[in-house]
mmCIF file as gemmi writes it, N, C-alpha and C atoms, coordinates in Angstrom:
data_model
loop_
_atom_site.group_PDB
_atom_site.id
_atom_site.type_symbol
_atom_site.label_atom_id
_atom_site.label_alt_id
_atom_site.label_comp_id
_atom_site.label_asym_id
_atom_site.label_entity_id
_atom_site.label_seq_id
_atom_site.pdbx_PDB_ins_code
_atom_site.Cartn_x
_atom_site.Cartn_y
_atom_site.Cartn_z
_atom_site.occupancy
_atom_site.B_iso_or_equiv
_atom_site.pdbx_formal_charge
_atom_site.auth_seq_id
_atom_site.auth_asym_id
_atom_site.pdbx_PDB_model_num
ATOM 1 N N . UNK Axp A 1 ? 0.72 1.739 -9.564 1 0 ? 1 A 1
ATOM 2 C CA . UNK Axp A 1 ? 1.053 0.342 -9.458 1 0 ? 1 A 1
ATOM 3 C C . UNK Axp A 1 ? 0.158 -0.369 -8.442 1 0 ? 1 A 1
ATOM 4 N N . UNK Axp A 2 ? -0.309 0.335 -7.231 1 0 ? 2 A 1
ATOM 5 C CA . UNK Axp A 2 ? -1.008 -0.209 -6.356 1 0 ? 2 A 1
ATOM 6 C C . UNK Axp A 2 ? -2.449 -0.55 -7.215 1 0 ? 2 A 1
ATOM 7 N N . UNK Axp A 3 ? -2.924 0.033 -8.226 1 0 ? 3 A 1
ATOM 8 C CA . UNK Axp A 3 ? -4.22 0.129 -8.778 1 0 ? 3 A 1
ATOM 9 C C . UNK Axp A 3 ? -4.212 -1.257 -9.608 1 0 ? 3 A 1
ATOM 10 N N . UNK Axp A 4 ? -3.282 -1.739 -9.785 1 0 ? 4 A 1
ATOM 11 C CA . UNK Axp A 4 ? -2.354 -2.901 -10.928 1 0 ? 4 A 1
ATOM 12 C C . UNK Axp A 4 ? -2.635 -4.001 -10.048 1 0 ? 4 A 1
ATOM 13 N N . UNK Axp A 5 ? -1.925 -3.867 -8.703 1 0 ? 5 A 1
ATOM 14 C CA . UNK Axp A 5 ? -2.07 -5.104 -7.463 1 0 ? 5 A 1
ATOM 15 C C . UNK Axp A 5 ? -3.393 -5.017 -7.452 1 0 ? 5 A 1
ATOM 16 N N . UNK Axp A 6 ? -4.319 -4.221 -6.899 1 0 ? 6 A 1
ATOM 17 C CA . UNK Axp A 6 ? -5.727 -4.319 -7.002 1 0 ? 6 A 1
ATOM 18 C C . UNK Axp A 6 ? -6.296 -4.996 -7.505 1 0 ? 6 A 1
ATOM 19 N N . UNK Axp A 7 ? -6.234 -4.481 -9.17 1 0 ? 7 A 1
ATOM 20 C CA . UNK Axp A 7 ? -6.876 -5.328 -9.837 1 0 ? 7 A 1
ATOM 21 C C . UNK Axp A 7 ? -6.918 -6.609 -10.27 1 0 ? 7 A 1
ATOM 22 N N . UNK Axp A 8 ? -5.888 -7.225 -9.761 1 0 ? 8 A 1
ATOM 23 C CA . UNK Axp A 8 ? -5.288 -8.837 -9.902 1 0 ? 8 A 1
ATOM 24 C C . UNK Axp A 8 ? -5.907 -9.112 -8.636 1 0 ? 8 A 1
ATOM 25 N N . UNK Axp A 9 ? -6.003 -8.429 -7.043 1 0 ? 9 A 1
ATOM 26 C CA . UNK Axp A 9 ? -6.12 -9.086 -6.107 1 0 ? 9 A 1
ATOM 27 C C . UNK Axp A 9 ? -7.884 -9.198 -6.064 1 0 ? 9 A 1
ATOM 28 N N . UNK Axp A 10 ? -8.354 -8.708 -6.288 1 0 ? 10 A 1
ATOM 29 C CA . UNK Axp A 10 ? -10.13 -8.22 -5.906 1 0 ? 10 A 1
ATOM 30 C C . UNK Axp A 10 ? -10.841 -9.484 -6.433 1 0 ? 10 A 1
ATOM 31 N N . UNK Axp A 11 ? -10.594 -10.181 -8.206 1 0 ? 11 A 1
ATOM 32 C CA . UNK Axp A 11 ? -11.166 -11.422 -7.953 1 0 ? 11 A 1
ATOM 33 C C . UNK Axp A 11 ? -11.087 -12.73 -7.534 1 0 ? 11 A 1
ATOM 34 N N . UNK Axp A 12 ? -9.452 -12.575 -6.505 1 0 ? 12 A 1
ATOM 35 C CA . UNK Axp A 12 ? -9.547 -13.675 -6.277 1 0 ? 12 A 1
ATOM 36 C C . UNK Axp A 12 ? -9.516 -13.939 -4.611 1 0 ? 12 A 1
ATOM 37 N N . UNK Axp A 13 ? -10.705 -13.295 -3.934 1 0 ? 13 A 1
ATOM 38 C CA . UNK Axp A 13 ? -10.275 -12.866 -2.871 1 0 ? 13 A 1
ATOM 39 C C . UNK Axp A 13 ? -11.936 -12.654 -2.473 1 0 ? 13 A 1
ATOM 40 N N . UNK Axp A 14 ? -12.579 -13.415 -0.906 1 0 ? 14 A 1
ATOM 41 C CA . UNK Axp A 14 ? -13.799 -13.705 -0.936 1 0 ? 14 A 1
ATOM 42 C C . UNK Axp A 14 ? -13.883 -11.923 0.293 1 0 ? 14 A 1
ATOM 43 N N . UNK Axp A 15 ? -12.76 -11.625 0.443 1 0 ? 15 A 1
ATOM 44 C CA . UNK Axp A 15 ? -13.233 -10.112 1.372 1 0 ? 15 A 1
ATOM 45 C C . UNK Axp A 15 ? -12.581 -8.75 0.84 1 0 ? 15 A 1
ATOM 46 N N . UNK Axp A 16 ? -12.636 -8.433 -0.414 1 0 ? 16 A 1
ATOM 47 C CA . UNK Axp A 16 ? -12.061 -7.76 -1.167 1 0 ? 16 A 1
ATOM 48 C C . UNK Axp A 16 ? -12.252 -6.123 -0.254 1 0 ? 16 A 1
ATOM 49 N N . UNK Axp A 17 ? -12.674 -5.973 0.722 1 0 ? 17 A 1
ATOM 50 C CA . UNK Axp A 17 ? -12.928 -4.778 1.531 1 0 ? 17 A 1
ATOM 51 C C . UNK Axp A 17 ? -12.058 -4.872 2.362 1 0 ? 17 A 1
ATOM 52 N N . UNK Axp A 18 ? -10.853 -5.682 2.431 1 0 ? 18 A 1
ATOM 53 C CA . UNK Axp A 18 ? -10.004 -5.821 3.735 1 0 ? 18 A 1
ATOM 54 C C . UNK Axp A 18 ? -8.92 -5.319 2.804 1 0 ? 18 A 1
ATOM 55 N N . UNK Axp A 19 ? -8.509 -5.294 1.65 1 0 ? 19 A 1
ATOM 56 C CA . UNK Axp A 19 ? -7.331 -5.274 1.199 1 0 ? 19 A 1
ATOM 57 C C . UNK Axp A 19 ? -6.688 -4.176 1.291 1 0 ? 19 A 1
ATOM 58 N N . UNK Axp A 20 ? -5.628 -4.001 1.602 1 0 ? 20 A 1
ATOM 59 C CA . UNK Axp A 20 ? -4.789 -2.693 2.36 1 0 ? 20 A 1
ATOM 60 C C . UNK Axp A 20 ? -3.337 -2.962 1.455 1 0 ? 20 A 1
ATOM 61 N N . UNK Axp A 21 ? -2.817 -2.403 0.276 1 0 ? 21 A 1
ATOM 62 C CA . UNK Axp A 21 ? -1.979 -1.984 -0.449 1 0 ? 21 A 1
ATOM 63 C C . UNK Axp A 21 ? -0.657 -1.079 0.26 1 0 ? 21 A 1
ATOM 64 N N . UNK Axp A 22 ? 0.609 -1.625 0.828 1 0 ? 22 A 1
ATOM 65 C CA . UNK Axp A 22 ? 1.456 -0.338 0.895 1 0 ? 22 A 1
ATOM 66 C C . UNK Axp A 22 ? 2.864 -0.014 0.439 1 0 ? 22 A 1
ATOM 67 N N . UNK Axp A 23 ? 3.663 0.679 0.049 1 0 ? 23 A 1
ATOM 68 C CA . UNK Axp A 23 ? 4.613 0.894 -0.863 1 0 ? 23 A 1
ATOM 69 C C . UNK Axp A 23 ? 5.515 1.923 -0.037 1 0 ? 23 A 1
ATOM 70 N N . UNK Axp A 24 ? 6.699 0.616 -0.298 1 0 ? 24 A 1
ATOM 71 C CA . UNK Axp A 24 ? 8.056 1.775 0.314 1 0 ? 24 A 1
ATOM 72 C C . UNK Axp A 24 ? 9.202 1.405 -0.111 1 0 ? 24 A 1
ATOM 73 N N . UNK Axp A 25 ? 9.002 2.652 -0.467 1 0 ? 25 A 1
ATOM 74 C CA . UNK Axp A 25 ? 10.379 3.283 -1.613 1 0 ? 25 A 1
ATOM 75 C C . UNK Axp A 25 ? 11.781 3.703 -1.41 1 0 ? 25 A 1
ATOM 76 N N . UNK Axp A 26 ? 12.635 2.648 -1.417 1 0 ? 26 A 1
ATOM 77 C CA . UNK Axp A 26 ? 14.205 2.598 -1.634 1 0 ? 26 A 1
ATOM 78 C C . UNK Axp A 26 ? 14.74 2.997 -2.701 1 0 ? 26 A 1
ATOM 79 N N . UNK Axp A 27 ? 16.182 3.376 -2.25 1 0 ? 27 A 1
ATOM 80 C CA . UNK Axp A 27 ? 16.84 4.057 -3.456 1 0 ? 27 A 1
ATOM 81 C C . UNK Axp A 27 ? 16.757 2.741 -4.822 1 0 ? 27 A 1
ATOM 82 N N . UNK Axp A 28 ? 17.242 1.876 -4.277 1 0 ? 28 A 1
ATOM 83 C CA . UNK Axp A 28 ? 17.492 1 -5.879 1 0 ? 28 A 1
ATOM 84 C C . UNK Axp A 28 ? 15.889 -0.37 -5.531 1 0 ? 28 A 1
ATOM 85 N N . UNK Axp A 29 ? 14.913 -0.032 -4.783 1 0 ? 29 A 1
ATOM 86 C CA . UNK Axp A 29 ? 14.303 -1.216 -4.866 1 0 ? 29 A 1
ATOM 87 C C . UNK Axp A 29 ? 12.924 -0.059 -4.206 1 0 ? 29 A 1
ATOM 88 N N . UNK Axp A 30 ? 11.395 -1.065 -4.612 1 0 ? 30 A 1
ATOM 89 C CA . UNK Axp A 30 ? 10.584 -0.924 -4.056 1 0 ? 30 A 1
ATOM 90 C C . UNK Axp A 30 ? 9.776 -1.896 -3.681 1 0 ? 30 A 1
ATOM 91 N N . UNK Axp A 31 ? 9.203 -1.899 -2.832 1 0 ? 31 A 1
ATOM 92 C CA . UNK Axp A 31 ? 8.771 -2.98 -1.858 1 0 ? 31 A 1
ATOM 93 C C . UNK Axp A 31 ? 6.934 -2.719 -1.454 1 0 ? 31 A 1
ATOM 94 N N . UNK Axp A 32 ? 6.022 -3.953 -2.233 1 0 ? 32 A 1
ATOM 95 C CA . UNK Axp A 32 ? 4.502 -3.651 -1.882 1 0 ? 32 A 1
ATOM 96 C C . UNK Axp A 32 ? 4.269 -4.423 -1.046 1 0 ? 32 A 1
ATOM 97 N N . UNK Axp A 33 ? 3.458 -4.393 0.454 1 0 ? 33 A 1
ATOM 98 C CA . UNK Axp A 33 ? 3.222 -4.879 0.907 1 0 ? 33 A 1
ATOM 99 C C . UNK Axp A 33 ? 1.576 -5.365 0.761 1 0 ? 33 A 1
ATOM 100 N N . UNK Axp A 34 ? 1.304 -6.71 1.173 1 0 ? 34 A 1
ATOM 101 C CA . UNK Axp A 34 ? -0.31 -6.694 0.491 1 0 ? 34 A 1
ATOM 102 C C . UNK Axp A 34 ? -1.245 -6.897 1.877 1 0 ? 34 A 1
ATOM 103 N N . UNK Axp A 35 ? -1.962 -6.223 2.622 1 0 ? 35 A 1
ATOM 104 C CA . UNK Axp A 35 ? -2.973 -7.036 3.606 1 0 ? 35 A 1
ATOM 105 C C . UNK Axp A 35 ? -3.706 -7.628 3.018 1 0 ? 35 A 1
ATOM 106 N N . UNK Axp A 36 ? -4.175 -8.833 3.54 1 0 ? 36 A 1
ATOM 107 C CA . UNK Axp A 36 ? -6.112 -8.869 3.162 1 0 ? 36 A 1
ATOM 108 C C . UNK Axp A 36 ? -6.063 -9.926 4.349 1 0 ? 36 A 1
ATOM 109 N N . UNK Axp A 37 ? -7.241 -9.745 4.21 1 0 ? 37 A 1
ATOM 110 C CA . UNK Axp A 37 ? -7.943 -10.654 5.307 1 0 ? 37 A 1
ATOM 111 C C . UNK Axp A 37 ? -7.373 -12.29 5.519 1 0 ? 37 A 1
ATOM 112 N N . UNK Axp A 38 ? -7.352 -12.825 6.87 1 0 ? 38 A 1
ATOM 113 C CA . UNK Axp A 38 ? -6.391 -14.071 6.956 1 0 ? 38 A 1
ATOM 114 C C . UNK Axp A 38 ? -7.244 -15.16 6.164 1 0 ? 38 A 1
ATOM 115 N N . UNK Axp A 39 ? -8.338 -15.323 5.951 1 0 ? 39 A 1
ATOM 116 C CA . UNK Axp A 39 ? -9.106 -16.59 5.361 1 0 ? 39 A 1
ATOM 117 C C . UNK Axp A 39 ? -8.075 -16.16 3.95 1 0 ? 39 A 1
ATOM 118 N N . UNK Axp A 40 ? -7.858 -14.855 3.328 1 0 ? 40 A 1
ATOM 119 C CA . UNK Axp A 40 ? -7.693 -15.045 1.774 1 0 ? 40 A 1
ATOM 120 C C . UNK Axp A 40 ? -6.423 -15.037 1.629 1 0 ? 40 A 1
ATOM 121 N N . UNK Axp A 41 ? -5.601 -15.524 2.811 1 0 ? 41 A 1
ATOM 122 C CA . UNK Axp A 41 ? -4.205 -15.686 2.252 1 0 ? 41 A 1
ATOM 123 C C . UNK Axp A 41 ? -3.79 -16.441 1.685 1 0 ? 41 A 1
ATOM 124 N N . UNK Axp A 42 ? -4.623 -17.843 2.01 1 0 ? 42 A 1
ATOM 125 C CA . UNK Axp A 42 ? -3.998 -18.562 0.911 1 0 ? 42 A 1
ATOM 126 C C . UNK Axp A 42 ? -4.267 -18.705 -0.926 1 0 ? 42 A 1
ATOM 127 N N . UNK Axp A 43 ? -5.543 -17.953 -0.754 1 0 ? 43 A 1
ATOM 128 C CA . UNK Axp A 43 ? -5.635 -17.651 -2.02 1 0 ? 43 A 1
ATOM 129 C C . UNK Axp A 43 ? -5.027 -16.922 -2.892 1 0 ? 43 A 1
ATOM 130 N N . UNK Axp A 44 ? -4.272 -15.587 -2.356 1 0 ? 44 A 1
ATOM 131 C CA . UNK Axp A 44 ? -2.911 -14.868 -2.783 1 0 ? 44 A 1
ATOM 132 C C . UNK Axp A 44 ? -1.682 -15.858 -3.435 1 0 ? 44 A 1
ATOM 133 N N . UNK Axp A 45 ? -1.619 -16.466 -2.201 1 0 ? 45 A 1
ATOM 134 C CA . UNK Axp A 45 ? -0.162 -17.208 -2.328 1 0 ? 45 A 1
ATOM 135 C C . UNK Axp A 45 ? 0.018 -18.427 -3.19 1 0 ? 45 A 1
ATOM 136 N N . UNK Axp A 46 ? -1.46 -18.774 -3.282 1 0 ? 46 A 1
ATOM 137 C CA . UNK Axp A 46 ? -1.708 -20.233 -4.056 1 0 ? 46 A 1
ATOM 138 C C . UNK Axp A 46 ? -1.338 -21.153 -4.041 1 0 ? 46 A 1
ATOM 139 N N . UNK Axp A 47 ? -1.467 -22.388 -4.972 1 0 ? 47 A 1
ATOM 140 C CA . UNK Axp A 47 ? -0.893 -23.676 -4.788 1 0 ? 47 A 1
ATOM 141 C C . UNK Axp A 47 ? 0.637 -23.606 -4.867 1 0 ? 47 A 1
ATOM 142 N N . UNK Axp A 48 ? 1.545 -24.055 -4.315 1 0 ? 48 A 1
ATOM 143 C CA . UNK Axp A 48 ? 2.73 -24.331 -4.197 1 0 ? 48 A 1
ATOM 144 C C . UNK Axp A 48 ? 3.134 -22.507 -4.626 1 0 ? 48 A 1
ATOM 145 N N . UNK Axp A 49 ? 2.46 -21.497 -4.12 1 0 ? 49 A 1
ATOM 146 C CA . UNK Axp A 49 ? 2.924 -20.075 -4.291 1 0 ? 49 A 1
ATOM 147 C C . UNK Axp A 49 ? 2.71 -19.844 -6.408 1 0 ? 49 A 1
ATOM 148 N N . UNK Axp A 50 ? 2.312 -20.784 -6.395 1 0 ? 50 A 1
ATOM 149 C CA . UNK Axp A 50 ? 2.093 -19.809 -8.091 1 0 ? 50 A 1
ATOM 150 C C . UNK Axp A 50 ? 1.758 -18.444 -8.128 1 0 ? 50 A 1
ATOM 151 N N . UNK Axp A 51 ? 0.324 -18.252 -7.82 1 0 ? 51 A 1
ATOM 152 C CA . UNK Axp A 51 ? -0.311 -17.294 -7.318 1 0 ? 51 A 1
ATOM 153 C C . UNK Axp A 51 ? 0.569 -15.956 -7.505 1 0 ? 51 A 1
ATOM 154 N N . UNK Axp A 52 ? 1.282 -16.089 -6.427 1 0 ? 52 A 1
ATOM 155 C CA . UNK Axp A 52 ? 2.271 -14.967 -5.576 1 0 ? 52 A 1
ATOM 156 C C . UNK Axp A 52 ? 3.181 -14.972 -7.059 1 0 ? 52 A 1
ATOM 157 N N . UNK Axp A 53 ? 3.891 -15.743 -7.19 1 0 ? 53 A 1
ATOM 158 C CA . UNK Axp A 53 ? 4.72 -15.806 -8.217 1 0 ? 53 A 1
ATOM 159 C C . UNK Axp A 53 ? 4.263 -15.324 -9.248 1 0 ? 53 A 1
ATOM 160 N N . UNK Axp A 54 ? 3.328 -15.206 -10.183 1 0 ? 54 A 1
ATOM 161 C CA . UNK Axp A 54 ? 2.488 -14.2 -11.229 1 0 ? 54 A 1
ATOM 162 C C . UNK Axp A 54 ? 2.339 -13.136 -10.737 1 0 ? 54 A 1
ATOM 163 N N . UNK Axp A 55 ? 2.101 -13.077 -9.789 1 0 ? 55 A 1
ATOM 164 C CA . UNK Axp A 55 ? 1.461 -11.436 -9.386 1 0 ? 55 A 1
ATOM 165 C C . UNK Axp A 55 ? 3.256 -10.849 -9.175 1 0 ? 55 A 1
ATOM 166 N N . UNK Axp A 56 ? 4.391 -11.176 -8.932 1 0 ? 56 A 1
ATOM 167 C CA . UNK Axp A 56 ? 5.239 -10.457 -8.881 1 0 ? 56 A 1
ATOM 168 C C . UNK Axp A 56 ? 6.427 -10.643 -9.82 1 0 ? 56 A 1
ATOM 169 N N . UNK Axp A 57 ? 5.965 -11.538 -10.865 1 0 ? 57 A 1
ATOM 170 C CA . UNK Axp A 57 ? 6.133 -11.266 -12.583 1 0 ? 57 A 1
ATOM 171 C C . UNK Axp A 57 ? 6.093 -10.391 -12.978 1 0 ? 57 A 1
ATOM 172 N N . UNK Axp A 58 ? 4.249 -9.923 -13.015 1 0 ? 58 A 1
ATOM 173 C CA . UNK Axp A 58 ? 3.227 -8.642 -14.08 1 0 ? 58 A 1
ATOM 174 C C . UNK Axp A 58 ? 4.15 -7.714 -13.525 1 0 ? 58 A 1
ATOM 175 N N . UNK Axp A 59 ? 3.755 -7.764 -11.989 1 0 ? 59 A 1
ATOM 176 C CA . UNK Axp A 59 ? 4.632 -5.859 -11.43 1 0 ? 59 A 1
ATOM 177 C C . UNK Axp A 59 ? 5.979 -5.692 -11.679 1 0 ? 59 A 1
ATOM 178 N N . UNK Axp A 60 ? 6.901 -7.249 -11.584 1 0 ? 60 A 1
ATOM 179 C CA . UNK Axp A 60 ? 8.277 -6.454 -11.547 1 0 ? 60 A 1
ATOM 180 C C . UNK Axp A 60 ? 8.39 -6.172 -13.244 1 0 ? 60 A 1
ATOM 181 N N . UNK Axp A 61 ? 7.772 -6.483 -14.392 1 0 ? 61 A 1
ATOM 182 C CA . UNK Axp A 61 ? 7.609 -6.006 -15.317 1 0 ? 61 A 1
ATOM 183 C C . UNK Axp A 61 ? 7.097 -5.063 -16.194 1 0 ? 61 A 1
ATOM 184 N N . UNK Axp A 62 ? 6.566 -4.583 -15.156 1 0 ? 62 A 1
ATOM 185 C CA . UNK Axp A 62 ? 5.765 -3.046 -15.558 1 0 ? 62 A 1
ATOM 186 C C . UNK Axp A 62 ? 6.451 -1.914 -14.72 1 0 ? 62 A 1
ATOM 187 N N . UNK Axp A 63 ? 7.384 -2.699 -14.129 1 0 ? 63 A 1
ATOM 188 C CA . UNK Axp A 63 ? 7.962 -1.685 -13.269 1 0 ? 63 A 1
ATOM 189 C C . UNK Axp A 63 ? 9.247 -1.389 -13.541 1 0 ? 63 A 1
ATOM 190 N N . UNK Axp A 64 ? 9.983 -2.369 -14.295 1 0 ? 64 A 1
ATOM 191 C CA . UNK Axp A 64 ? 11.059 -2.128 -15.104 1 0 ? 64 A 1
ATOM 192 C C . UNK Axp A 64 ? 11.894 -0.794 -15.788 1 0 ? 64 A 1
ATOM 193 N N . UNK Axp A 65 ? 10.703 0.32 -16.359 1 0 ? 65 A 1
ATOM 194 C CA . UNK Axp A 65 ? 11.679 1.418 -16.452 1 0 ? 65 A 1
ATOM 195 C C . UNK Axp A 65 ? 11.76 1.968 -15.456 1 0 ? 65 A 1
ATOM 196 N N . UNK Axp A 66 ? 11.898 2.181 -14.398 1 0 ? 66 A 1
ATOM 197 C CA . UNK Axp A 66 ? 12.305 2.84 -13.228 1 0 ? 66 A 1
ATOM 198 C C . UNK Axp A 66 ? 13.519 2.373 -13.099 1 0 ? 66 A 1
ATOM 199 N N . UNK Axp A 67 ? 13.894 1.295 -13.339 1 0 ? 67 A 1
ATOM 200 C CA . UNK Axp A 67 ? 15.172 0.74 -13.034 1 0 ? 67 A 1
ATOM 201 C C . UNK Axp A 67 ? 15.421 -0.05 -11.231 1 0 ? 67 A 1
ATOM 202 N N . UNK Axp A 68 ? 14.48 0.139 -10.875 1 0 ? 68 A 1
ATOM 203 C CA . UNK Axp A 68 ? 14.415 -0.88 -9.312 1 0 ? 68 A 1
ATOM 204 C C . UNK Axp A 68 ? 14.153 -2.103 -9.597 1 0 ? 68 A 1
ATOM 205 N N . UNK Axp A 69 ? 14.258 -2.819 -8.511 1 0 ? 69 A 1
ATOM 206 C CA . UNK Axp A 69 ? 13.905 -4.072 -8.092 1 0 ? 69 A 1
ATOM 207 C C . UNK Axp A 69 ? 12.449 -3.738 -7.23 1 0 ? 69 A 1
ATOM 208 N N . UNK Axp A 70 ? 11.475 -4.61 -7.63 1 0 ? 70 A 1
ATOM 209 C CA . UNK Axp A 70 ? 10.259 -4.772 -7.072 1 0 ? 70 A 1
ATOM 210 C C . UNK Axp A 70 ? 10.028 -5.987 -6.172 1 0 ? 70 A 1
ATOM 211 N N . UNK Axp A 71 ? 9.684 -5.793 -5.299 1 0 ? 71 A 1
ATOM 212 C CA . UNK Axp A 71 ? 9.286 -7.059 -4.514 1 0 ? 71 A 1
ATOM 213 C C . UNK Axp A 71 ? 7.658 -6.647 -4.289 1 0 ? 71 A 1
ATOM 214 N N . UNK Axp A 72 ? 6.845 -7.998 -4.027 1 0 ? 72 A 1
ATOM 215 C CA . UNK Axp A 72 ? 5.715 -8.306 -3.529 1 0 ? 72 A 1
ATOM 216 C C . UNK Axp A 72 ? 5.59 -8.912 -2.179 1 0 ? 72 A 1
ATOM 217 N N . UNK Axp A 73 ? 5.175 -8.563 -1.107 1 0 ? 73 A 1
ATOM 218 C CA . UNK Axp A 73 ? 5.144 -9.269 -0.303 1 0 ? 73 A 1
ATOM 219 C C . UNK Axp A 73 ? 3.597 -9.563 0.289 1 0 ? 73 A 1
ATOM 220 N N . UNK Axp A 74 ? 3.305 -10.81 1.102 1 0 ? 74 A 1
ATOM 221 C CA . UNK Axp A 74 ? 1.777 -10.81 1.633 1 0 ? 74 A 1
ATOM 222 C C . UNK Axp A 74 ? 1.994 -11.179 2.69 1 0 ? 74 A 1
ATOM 223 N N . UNK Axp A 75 ? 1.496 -10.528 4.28 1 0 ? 75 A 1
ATOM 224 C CA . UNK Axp A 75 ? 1.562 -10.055 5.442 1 0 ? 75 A 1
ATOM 225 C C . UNK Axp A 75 ? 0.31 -11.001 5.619 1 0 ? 75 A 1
């Protein structure tokens, strides 16, 4: 799943060498945390958070048979 965040985060993101992916795993939920560099945060989060909001669409939908709750978060 981290390879999934990746690949959504790398083109839209001018320091794609900062990005630091991390994942922690609760019984009924899992939780990604995203670094990247402070200039590209707002590019994550986007206009009025769209951005953010797609990116934790795709995952909590691919993540669905597990049966958790997914969150995205950007640090």
């Amino acid at each position: 799943m981290e390879k999934l965040i990746q690949t959504i985060i790398v083109p839209l993101v001018d320091y794609p060498e900062n990005i630091n992916i991390s994942k922690d795993e609760q019984d009924s939920s899992i939780t990604f945390s995203i670094d990247v560099h402070e200039e590209d945060v707002g590019r994550i989060i986007g206009k009025k958070g769209r951005m953010i909001k797609a990116i934790r669409t795709i995952v909590s939908g691919s993540m669905n048979e597990h049966g958790k709750k997914v969150f995205v978060e950007v640090n």
